[in-house]
N, C-alpha and C positions, 0 to 999 in steps of 0.2 A: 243945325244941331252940332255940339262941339264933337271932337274924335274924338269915339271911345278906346279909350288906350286899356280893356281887360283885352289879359294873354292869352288865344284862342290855343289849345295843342290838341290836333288830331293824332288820337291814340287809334294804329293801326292802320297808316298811309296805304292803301290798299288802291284800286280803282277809285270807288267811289269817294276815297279820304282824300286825294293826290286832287281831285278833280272840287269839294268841297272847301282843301284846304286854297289851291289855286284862287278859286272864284273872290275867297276871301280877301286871299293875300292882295289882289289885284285893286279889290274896293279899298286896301289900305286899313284893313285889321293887321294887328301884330297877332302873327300865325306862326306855330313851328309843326313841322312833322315828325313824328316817330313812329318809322318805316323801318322795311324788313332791310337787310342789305344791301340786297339786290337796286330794292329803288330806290334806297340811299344814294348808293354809286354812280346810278343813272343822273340823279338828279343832280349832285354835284359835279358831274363830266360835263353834259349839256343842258340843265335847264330841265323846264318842267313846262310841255304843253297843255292849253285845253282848250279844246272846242268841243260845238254843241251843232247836234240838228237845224235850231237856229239860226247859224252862219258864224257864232263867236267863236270870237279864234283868237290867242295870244300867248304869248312866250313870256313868261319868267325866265331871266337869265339866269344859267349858272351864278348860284350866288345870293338870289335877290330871293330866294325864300329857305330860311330855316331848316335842314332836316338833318336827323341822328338817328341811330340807333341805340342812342344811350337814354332809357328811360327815366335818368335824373331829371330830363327837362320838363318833367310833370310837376317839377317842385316849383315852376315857376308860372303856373296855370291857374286863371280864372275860371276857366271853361273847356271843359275837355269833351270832346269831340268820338266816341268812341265810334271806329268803324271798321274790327275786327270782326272775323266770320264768327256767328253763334258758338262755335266748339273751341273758341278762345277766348271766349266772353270770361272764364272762370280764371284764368292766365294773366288778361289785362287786368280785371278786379285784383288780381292780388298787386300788380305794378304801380294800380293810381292809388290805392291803398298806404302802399309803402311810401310812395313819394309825392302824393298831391296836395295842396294843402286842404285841412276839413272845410275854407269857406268856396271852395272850388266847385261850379254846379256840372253836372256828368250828364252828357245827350249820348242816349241809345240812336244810332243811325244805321241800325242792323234788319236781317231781316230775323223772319223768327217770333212766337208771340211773346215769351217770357225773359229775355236779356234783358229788361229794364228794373226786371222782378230779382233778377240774381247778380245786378250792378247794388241794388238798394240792398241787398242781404249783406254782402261783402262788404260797405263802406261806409257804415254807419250813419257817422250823421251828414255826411256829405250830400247834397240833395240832387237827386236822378230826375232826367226828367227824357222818358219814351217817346221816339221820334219812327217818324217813316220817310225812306225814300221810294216814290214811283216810280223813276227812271233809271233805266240801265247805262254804266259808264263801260266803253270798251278800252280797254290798254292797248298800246302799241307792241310790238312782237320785241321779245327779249333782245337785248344790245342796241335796238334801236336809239336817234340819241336826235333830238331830244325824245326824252321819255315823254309820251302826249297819251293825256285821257281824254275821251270823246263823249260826250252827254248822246245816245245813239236813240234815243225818245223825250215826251215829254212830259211836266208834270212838276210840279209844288209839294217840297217837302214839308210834310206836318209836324209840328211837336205841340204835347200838352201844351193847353190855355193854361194861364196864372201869371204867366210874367213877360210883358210887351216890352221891357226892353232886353231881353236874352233874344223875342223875337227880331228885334229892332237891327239887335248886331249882326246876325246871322241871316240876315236876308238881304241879299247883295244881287249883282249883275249874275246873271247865269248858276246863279243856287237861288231859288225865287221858296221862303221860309215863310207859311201861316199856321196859324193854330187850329187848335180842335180839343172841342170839350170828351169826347168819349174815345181814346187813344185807342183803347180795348179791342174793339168795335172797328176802327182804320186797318190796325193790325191783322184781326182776322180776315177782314175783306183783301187785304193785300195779299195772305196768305195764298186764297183763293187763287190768284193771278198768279202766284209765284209758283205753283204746282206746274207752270210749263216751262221751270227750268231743267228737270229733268230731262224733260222732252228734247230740250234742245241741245242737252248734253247729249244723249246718247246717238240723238238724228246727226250731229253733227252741221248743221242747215243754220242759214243764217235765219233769228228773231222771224221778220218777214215775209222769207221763202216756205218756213215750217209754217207758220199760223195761216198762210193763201191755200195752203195742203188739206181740202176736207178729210184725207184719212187720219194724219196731226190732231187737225180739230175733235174730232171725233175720241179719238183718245184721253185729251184734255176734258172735253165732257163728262167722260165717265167718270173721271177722277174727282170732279168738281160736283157730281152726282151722290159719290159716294160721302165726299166731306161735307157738303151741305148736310145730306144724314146725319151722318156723327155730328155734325154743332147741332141739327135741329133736338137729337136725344140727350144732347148736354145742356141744352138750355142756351144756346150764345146764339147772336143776331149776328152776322158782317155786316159791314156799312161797305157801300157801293165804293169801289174802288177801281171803275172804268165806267165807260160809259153807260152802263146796262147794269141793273140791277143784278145784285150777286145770284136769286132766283130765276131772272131767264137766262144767265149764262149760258147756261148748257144747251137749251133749245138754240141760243143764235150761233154756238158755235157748229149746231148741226146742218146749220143751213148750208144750201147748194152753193158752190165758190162763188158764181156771177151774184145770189143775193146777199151774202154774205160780206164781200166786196164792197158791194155798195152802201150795206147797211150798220159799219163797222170802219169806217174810214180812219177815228178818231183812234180808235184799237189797234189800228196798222200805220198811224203817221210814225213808221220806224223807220230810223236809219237802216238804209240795206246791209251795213254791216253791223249792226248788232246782233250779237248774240248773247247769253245768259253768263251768271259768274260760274254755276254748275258748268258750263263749258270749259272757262277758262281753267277750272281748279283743275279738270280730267287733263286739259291742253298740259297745264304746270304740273302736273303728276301729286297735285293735293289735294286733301280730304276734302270732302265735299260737305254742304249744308243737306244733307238728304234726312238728316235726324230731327233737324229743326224742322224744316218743309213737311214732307210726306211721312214722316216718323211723326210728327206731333197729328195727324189726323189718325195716324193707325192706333196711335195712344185713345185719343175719343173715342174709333172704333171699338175699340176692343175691351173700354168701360162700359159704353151704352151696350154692345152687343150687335150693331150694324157690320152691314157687309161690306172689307176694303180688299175684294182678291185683286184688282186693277193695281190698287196704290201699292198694295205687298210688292207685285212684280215688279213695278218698276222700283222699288227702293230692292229687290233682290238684282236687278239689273244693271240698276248704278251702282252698287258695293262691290259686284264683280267687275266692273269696270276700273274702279277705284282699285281693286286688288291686282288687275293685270299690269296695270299702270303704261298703258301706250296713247293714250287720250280716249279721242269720243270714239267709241265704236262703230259708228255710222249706223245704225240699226235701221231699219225699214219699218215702218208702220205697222206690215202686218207680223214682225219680231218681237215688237215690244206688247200688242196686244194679246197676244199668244191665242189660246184657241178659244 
C-alpha cells in the first residue's frame, strides 16, 4: 500500500497523546505534537520514549518527532488527534476551530461520554469522529530525559465504523486501531471501568496492587452498582468493556482474592506500575476528570432519582484532594467507604 502522507497532529500531547503520537511517528506517519511545555522541553532535550507491557520499547531522538506549543500547527492537519482531559475539551475546540483546516477529521481519544458531542458543536462542519482508549499510559517522573510513556495494560483502541482508511492510518505497531458500530454503548461500558480511577488516586497503590485488594474491590462495586442503576433508569445499555459483562461486574469484583485471582487474569494482566491519569493529575497538582467520570453518573442519578451516596463521597473526596493540592492522599479503604 503507498504512504499515506495525511498530517496526523495530536491536539493535547499528554500521556496517552506522547504515547499515540510515538507509536505513529515510528510506523512512519507525518506526526506533530501540540503539547504543554513542560513535554515540549522534555522532548526536545532528549527524545521521546515508549514502551508497552508487550516488551516494545523505542526511542525517538531528540529531533525525529515534531512538537510545539504553538497551536498554529493545526493549520497544517489532516487528522487531528484530540487527547486532552474532558475539562479542556471546550479549550482545544475553540484552537482546532481557529486554526484547523474545515477538511480536517477530529478523533475524540478521551475518556468521558460526551467530548465527541461538544468537538461536533464547536467545529461545524469539520467531521468528529468518537474514539475510546482501553489502556492506561504511565509517564515518567518530571525531568526525567528521555521523557518515556509506558502502555502499563492492554487493549484496542476503538473509533466509529464508516471510514477504513482513517482506520487504516492509525492502526500501527503498539497503538492496535478497530472500529465499532455503537461508540455510545463502548463509551459507557468504559465508563464503568474507569470509576476505579479515583480509587487509585486517592489509595495511592499501584493499578494492580489496588484491584488484588478485596476491600478496593468491594468499593468499586458499589460504585459500579450504583451506576449500572442510574443507566438501567435512563434507558442506556454498556457494552462489555473487560472481560465480564458490565452486569456481573460487581458480583466478580466481590469475589474472595484467591477466586477472584484466578478468575480475572485478563482484568489484572497490568503493568505493576500502572497507575490511573486521576493519580497522576493529584501527583501534578491538576484538576482532575472526576466530573466527567463520577460526575456524569451522579448527573443520571439525580434525573432517574436512584441512589449515589458511595459515588458523591468519593467525588467529595477527590475535590478535597484536588483542593489541598499535595497529591494522592493515600486513604485506606475503610476512609473512602465511610460508615
Amino acid at each position: 500500500m503507498a504512504k499515506d502522507h495525511r498530517m496526523i497532529v495530536v491536539a493535547g500531547a499528554g500521556s496517552i497523546g506522547c504515547h499515540a503520537g510515538a507509536c505513529l511517528a515510528l510506523a512512519g506517519r507525518d506526526v506533530s505534537l501540540l503539547a504543554r511545555p513542560r513535554v515540549t522541553a522534555a522532548i526536545k532535550a532528549g527524545g521521546l520514549r515508549v514502551s508497552d507491557i508487550d516488551g516494545f520499547d523505542r526511542l525517538l531522538a531528540a529531533g525525529a518527532i515534531a512538537v510545539t506549543i504553538d497551536p498554529s500547527v493545526l493549520s497544517h492537519a489532516d487528522v487531528v488527534l484530540v487527547a486532552v482531559k474532558s475539562g479542556d475539551t471546550a479549550a482545544m475546540a475553540e484552537l482546532v476551530a481557529r486554526h484547523a483546516p474545515e477538511s480536517a477529521v477530529v478523533v475524540s481519544l478521551q475518556n468521558g461520554i460526551d467530548n465527541a458531542a461538544k468537538l461536533r458543536a464547536a467545529l461545524g462542519r469539520r467531521r468528529v469522529v468518537a474514539g475510546m482508549v482501553p489502556f492506561n499510559v504511565v509517564q515518567s517522573a518530571e525531568g526525567e530525559l528521555p521523557l518515556r510513556v509506558h502502555r502499563a495494560s492492554a487493549g484496542t483502541v476503538l473509533i466509529e465504523a464508516g471510514d477504513e482508511r482513517l482506520r487504516e492510518l492509525l492502526d500501527v505497531e503498539g497503538f492496535a486501531v478497530a472500529t465499532h458500530t455503537d461508540m455510545p454503548a463502548v463509551q459507557w461500558g468504559k465508563l464503568l471501568m474507569n470509576l476505579n480511577n479515583a480509587l487509585v488516586a486517592l489509595s495511592g497503590l499501584p493499578l494492580a496492587a489496588q484491584l488484588a485488594d478485596a476491600s478496593w474491590r468491594r468499593i468499586l462495586a458499589g460504585q459500579i452498582d450504583e451506576a449500572l442503576a442510574a443507566m438501567k433508569a435512563n434507558g442506556i445499555v454498556p457494552a462489555k468493556a473487560a472481560a465480564v459483562p458490565p452486569a456481573l461486574l460487581p458480583t466478580v469484583l466481590r469475589l474472595p482474592d484467591w477466586l477472584f485471582l484466578r478468575l480475572a487474569r485478563r482484568m489484572l494482566a497490568i503493568d505493576p506500575t500502572a497507575r490511573s491519569s486521576m493519580w497522576e493529575d493529584l501527583q501534578r497538582r491538576r484538576g482532575t476528570e472526576i466530573d466527567a467520570l463520577q460526575g456524569t453518573i451522579l448527573g443520571l442519578a439525580r434525573k432517574a432519582g436512584t441512589p449515589a451516596t458511595l459515588t458523591e463521597r468519593i467525588v467529595a473526596l477527590v475535590r478535597d484532594a484536588e483542593a489541598r493540592g499535595k497529591g494522592s492522599p493515600r486513604l485506606k479503604p475503610e476512609q473512602v467507604a465511610g460508615s
